[in-house]
C-alpha positions in Angstrom: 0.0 0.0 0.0 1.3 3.2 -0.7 3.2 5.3 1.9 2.4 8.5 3.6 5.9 9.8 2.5 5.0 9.2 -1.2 2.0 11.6 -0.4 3.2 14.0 0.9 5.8 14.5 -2.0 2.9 15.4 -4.0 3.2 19.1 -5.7 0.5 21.1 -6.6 -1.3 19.1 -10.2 0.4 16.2 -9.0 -1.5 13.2 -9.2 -1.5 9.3 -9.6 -2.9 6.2 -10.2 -3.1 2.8 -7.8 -4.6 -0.5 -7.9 -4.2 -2.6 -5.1 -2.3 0.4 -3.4 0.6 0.4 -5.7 1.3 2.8 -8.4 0.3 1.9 -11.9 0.7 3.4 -15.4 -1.5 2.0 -18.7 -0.5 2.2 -21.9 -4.0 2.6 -23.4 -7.8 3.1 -22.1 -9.5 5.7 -19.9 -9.5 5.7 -16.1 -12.9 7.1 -15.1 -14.3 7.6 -11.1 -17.2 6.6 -9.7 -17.1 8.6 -6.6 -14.4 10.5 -4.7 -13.9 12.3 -1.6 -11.5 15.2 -0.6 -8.8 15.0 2.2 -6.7 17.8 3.9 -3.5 15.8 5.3 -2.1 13.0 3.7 -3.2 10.4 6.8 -6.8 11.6 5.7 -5.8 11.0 2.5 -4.1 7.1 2.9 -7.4 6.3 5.0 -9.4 7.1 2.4 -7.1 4.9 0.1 -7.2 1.8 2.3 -11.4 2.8 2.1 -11.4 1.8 -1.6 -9.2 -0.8 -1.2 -5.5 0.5 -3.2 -8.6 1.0 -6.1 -8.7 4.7 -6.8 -7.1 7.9 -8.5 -5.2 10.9 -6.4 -4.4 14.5 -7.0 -3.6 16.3 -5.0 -4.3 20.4 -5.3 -4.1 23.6 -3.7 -3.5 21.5 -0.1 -6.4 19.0 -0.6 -6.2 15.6 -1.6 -8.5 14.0 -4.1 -8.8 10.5 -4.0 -11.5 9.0 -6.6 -12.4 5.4 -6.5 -11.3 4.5 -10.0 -10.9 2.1 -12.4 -9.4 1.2 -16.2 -11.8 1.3 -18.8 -10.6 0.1 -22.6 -13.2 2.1 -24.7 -13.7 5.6 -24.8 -17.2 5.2 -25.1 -17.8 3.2 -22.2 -16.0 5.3 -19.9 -17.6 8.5 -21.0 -20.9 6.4 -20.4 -19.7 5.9 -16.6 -18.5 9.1 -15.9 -21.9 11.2 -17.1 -23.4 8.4 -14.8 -21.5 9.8 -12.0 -21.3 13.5 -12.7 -17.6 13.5 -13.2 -16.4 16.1 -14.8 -13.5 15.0 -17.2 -11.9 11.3 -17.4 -8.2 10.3 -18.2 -6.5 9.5 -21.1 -3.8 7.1 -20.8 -2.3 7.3 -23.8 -1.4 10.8 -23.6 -2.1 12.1 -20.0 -4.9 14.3 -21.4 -8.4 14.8 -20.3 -11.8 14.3 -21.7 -14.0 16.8 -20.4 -17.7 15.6 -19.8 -19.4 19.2 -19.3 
């Protein structure tokens, strides 16, 4: 599970992904949320990781934490499908790091 150092090296528009509390990286897909909730110190923060079970999404932002339960997604349709289900407002991109913005 990942460590309360590693969050608190988080800049400002840092963010990352984990599943099954380790650090991941995709090659291709979408990563879309389902939920989330919003932490102000990184034990908050790791509590709410252990909550979703290493499953989820963080960024971490003008001192909060963000940490979205998550998950990988291969098309884009689908994961735009699941998002506007759960009012996100943009998913990921893997391929390029960019966002698709849903409003």
């Amino acid at each position: 599970m990942i460590n309360i150092r590693t969050l608190k090296k988080l800049t400002d528009g840092d963010g990352l992904t984990l599943k099954n509390g380790k650090k991941i990286k995709y090659k291709t897909g979408y990563q879309v949320a389902t939920e989330g909730v919003e932490c102000t110190t990184p034990e908050q923060a790791k509590s709410a990781i252990k909550e979703y079970n290493g499953n989820c999404g963080i960024w971490y932002y003008e001192g909060i934490y963000y940490i979205d339960k998550s998950q990988r997604i291969s098309t884009r349709a689908k994961a735009i499908e699941i998002g506007s289900a759960h009012n996100q407002q943009s998913i990921y991109r893997w391929r390029d790091g960019g966002l698709i913005f849903l409003h």
